[in-house]
N, C-alpha and C positions, 0 to 999 in steps of 0.2 A: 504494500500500500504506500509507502512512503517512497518507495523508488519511481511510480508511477504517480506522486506528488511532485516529485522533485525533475522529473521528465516534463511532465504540462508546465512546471514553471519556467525551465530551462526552454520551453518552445516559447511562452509566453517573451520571454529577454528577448530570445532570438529573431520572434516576428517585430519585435518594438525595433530590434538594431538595423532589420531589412527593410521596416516601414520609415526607420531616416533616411537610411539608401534615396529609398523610391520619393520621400520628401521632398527631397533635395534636386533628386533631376526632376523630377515634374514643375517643381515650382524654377530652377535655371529651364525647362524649355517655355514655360509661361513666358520667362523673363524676353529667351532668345525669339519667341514670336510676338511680343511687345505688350502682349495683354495684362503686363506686368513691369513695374518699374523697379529696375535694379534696387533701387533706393528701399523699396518694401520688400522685399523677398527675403532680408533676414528676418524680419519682426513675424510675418506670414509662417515663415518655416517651424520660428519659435511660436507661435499658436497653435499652428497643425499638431506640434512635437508636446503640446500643451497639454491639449484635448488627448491628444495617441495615449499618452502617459496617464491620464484621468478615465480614459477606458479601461487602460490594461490594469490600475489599481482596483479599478469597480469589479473585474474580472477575475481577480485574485480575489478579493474580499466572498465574494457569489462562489470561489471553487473554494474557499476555506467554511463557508455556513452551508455549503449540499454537503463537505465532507464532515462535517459535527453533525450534520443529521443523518447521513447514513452511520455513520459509526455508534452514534446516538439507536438509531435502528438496531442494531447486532447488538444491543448490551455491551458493548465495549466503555471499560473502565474509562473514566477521563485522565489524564494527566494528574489534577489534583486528586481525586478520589485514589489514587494508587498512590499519592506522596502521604497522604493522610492516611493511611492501613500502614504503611511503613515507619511513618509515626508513632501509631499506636501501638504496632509490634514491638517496635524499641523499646516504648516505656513499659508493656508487657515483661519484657526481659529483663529489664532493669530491675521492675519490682520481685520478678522472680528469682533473679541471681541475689538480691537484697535478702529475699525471706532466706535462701541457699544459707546465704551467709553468715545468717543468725542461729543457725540449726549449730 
């Protein structure tokens, strides 16, 4: 599960580094066929690359709450509720190596 977390994220960079690529020439051929003035095309680029990045965080956020719900689905333990049993088992131990030790 988490390798196939960390696969969708690694495409999600990769489509964000290809979508400056494509950014980039699209808004230089705007430029080279005049519908565009050199003068705006960096501000433009950084708007595009604005929005790009404001998608791809929305798109992380929506694959990190389907993945707590399905996980959420299967009874799987959370992160906290398994720090908090480990918790509890320490002090478990502790009180019991304590009684141990009174004997």
């Amino acid at each position: 599960m988490k390798d196939l977390l960390n696969n969708m994220y690694s495409l999600g960079v990769g489509v964000a580094a290809a979508s400056k690529e494509q950014i980039e020439k699209t808004v230089n051929d705007l430029v080279q066929r005049g519908e565009v003035k050199r003068s705006e095309s960096n501000q433009l680029i950084d708007d595009l690359l604005a929005k790009g990045q404001k998608a791809q965080e929305n798109m992380e956020n929506m694959i990190q709450e389907r993945t707590k719900q399905f996980l959420s689905s299967l009874d799987v333990p959370t992160k906290e509720e398994v720090d908090a049993l480990k918790a509890r088992v320490a002090a478990l131990e502790k009180a019991l190596s304590e009684k141990d030790a009174e004997k």
